[in-house]
C-alpha positions as CSV (number, residue, x, y, z in Angstrom):
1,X,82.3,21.7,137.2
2,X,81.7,24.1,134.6
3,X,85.0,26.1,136.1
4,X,87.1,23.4,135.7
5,X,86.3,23.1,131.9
6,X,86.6,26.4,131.4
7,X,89.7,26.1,132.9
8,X,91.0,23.3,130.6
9,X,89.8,24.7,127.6
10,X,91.6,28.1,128.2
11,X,95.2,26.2,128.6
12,X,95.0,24.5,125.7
13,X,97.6,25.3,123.0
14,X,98.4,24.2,119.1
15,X,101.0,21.5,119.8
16,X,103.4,22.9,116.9
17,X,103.8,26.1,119.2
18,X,103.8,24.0,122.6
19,X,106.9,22.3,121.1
20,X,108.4,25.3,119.5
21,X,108.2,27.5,122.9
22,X,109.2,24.9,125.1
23,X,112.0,22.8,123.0
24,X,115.1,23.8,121.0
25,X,113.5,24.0,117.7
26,X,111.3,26.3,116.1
27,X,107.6,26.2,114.7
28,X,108.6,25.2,111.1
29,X,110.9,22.5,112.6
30,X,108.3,21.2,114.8
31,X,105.8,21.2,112.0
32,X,108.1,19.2,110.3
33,X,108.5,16.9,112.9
34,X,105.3,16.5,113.9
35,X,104.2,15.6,109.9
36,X,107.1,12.6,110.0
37,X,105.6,10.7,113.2
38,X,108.3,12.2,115.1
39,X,105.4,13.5,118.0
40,X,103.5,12.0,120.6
41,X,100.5,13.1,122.7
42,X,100.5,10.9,125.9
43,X,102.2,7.8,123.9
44,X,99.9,8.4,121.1
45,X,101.6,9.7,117.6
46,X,99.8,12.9,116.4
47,X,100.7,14.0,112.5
48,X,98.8,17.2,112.4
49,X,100.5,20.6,114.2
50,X,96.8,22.3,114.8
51,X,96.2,19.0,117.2
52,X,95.4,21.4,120.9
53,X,97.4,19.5,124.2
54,X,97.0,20.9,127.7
55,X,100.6,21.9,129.1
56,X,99.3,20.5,132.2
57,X,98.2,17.5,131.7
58,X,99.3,15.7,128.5
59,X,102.9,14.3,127.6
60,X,104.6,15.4,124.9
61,X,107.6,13.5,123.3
62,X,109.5,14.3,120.3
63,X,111.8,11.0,119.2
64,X,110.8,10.1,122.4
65,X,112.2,12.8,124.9
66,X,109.6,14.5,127.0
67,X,109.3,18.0,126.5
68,X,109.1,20.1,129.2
69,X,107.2,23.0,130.0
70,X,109.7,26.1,130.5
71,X,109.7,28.1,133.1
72,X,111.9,31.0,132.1
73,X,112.9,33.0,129.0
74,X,116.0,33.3,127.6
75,X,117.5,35.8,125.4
76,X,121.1,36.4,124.3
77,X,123.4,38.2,122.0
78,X,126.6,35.8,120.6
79,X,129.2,37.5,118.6
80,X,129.8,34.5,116.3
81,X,133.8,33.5,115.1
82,X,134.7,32.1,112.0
83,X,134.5,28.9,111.2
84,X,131.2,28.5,113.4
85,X,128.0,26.7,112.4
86,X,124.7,28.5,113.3
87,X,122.8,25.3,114.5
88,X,121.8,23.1,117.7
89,X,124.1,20.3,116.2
90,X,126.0,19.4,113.4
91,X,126.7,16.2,112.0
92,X,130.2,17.1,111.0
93,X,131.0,17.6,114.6
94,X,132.0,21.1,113.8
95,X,131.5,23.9,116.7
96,X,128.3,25.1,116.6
97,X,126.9,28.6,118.5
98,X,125.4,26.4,121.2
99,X,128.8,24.9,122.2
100,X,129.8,28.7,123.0
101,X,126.7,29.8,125.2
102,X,126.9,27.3,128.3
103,X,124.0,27.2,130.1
104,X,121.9,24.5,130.9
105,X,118.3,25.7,129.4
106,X,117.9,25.0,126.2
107,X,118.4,27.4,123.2
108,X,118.7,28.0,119.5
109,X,119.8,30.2,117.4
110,X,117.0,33.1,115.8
111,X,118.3,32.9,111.9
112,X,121.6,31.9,110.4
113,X,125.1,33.4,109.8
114,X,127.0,31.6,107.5
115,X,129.9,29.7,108.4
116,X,132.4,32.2,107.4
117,X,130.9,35.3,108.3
118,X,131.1,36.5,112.0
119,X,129.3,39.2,114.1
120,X,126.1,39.4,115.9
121,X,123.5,36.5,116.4
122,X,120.7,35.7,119.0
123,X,119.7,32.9,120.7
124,X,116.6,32.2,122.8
125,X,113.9,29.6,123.8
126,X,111.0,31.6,122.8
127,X,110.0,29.7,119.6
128,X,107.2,32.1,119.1
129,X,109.0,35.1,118.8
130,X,111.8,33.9,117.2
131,X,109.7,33.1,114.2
132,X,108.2,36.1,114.5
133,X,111.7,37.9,113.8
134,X,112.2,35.2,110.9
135,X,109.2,35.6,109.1
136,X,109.6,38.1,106.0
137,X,107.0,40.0,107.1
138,X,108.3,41.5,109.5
139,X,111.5,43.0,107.3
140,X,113.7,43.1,110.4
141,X,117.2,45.0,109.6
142,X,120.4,43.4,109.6
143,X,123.3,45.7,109.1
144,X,126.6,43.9,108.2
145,X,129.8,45.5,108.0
146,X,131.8,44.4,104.5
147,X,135.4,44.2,103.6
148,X,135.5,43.8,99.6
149,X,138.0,42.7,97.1
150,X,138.4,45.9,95.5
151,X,136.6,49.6,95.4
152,X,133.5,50.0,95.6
153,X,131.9,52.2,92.3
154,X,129.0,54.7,92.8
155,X,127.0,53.2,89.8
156,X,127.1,49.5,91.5
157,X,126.5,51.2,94.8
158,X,123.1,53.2,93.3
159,X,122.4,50.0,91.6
160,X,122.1,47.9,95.2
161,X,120.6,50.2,96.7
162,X,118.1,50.2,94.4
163,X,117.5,46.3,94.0
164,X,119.0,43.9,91.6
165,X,117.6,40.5,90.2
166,X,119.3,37.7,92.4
167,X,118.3,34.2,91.4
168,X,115.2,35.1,90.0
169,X,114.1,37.2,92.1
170,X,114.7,41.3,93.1
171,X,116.2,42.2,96.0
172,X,114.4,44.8,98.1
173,X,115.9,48.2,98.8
174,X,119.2,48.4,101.1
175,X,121.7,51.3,102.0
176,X,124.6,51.7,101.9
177,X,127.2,53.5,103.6
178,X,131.1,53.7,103.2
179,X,133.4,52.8,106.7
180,X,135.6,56.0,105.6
181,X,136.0,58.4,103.8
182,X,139.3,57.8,102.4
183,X,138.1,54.2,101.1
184,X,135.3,52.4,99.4
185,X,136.5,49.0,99.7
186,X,135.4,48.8,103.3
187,X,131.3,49.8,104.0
188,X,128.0,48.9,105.6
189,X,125.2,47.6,104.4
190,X,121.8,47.0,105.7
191,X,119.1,44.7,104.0
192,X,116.2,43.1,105.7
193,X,115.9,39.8,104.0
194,X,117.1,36.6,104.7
195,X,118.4,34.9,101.7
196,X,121.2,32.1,101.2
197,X,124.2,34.4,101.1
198,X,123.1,37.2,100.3
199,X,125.3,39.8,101.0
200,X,127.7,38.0,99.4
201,X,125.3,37.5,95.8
202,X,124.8,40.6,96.2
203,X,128.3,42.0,95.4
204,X,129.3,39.6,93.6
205,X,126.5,40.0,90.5
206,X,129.3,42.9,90.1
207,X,132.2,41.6,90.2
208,X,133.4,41.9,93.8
209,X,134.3,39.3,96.0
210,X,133.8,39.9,100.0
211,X,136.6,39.4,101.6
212,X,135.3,39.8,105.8
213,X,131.6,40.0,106.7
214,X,130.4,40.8,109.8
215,X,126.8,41.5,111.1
216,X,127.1,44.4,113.4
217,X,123.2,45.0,114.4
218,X,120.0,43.0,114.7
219,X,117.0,45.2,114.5
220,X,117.7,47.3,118.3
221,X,120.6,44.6,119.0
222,X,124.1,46.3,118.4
223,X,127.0,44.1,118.4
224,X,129.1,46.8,120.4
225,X,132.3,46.1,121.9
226,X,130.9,42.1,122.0
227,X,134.3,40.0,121.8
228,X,134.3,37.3,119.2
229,X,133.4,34.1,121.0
230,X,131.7,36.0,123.7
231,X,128.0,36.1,124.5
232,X,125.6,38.7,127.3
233,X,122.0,38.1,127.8
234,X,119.8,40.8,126.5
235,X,118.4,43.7,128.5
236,X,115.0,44.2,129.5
237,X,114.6,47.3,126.7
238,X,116.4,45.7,124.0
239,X,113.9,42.1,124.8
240,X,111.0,44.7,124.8
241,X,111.7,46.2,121.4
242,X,112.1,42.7,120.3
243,X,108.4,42.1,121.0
244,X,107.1,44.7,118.9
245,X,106.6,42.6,115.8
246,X,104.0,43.8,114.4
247,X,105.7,47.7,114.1
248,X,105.7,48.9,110.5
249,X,108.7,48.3,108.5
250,X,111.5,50.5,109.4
251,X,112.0,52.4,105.4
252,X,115.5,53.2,104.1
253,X,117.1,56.3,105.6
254,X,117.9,57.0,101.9
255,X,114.2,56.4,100.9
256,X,113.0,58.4,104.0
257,X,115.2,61.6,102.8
258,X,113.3,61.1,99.0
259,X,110.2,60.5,100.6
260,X,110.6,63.9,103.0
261,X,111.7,66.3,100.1
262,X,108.8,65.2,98.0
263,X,106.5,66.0,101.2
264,X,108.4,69.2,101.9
265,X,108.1,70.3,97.8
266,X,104.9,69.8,98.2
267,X,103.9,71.2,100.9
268,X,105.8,74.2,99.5
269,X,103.9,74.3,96.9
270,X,100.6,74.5,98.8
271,X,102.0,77.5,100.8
272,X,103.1,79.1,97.8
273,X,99.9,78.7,96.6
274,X,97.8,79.6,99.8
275,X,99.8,82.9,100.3
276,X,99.0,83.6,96.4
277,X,95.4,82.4,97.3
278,X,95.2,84.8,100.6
279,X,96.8,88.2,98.5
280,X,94.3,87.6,96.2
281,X,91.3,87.6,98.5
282,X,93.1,90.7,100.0
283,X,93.5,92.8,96.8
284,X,89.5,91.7,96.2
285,X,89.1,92.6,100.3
286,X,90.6,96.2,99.3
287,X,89.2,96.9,95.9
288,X,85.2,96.7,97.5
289,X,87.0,99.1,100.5
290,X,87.8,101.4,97.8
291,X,85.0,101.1,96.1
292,X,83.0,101.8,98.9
293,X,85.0,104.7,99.7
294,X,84.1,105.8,96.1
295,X,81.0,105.8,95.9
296,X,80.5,107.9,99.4
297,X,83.4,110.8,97.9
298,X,83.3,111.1,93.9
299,X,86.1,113.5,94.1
300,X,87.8,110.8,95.4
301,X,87.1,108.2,93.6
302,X,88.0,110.2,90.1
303,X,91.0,111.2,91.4
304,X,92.3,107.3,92.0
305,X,90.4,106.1,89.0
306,X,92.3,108.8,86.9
307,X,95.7,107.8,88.2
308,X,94.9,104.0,87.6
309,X,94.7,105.0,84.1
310,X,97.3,107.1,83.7
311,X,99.5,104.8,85.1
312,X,98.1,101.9,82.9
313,X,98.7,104.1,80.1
314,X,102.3,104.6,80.7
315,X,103.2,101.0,80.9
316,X,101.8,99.9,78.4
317,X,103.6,102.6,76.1
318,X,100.3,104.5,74.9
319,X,100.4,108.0,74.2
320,X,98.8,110.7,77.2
321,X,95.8,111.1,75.6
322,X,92.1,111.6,76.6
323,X,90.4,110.0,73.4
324,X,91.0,106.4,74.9
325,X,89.6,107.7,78.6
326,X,86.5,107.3,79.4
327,X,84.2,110.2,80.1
328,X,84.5,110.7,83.7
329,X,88.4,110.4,83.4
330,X,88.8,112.8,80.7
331,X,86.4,115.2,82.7
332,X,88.2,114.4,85.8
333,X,91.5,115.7,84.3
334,X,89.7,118.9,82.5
335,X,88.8,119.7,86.4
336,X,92.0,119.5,87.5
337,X,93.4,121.9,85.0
């Protein structure tokens, strides 16, 4: 009895993720569903997304379509054309990515491209993970390759980089990197936000207007040789990578190589200052071993004490004499005469 509670209790599961791993929409969709009545638990509406069902036992309906427990993961790579809408449906009757992946399991798409832009996006029907790559959080890197309207200058380049004010708010640190060396109109850039056209804001605060965008990478996911239209389900590594959400934020290369020459300047420094540190204690190490030495042979020790001050003499431009000498020095040298 008591294993067969267990049991249940165990499989239960939030109903806003039940719906988001097992439908076509994702955890803030199905919360929003779930809030407008849209949800029933075995023919019973439920308006809160922290209500617990049991996959095995309750129904689940959104606008009254059963949702099904999946029994397979799904992950693929869609380079997306032109003119190409980055939804499930669209009301305009307009192509959307799903049209171009046919398979029979539902999917949808892990973020937006905007209808103009092209290049790499992923679909799945892991609702779980795919708001864990959404979520800011996680600053997940999207690299897009740009075509602009004219040259690009070094002091607007330093200046995105850096971060610029963009409806309100700054823009986190990017880099960017030229296509060639003979032109700046053509580049890379990598950002790992997800604003409303951002790429495009971006370049545009300055005067240029982009002319092709493409998104060539996805975190790990490279759009390689991908042909538009075309789509490949992800490998086994690249799906693994993927699930490493929680790994710290991947920094700027051009941050990294500031952050590194600071480290290496100071640890520099330390050296530096160890080795002055060590001769220090080695002089002090060799004085006591002369003194030592001293103090068993006095002829000894006058001689070197009468050098040290002869020399100390000289550099300092005094004249050779014995007045300034101490006793033992100026006895010393009437000796050695």
């Amino acid at each position: 009895m008591s294993s067969e509670v267990d049991s249940g209790i165990e499989n239960k599961v939030r109903l806003n993720k039940f719906i988001a791993n097992n439908g076509d929409i994702s955890r803030r969709t199905a919360d929003e569903y779930i809030q407008q009545g849209r949800v029933t638990v075995n023919n019973i509406t439920v308006d809160f997304p922290s209500y617990e069902v049991n996959p095995d036992k309750d129904k689940v309906k959104v606008d009254g379509e059963p949702i099904k427990v999946r029994t397979e993961d799904v992950y693929i790579a869609l380079n997306k054309p032109i003119n190409v809408v980055s939804t499930v449906s669209d009301e305009n009757r307009r192509t959307t990515v799903i049209d171009l992946v046919n398979i029979k399991r539902k999917i949808y798409p892990i973020g937006r491209l905007d209808y103009k832009t092209t290049g790499l996006i992923l679909l799945t029907n892991d609702g779980e993970l795919a708001d864990a790559l959404m979520h800011p959080k996680h600053n997940i890197d999207k690299t897009y390759l740009v075509k602009l309207s004219k040259p690009l200058e070094e002091k607007h380049r330093l200046l995105l980089e850096k971060g610029i004010m963009l409806d309100g708010k700054r823009t986190k640190p990017a880099v960017i990197k030229f296509a060639s060396r003979h032109g700046f109109d053509k580049l890379y850039i990598t950002i790992h936000e997800g604003r409303n056209r951002q790429v495009r804001k971006m370049f545009e605060r300055f005067g240029y207007f982009v002319d092709k965008l493409q998104r060539t990478q996805f975190g790990p996911i490279k759009l390689g040789s991908l042909e538009s239209g075309k789509w490949r389900y992800l490998t086994p590594e690249e799906v693994k990578y993927l699930f490493q959400k929680d790994k710290p934020k991947s920094t700027p290369k051009s941050v990294e190589k500031d952050v590194a020459k600071k480290v290496e300047k100071r640890e520099g420094k330390n050296t530096k200052s160890a080795k002055q540190r060590t001769k220090k204690n080695t002089s002090k190490d060799r004085s006591k071993r002369n003194s030592k030495r001293s103090s068993k042979d006095p002829s000894k020790k006058n001689s070197k004490s009468f050098t040290k001050s002869k020399s100390k003499g000289v550099s300092k431009g005094k004249p050779k004499s014995n007045t300034k000498s101490t006793g033992k020095f100026t006895t010393k040298k009437s000796n050695k005469k």
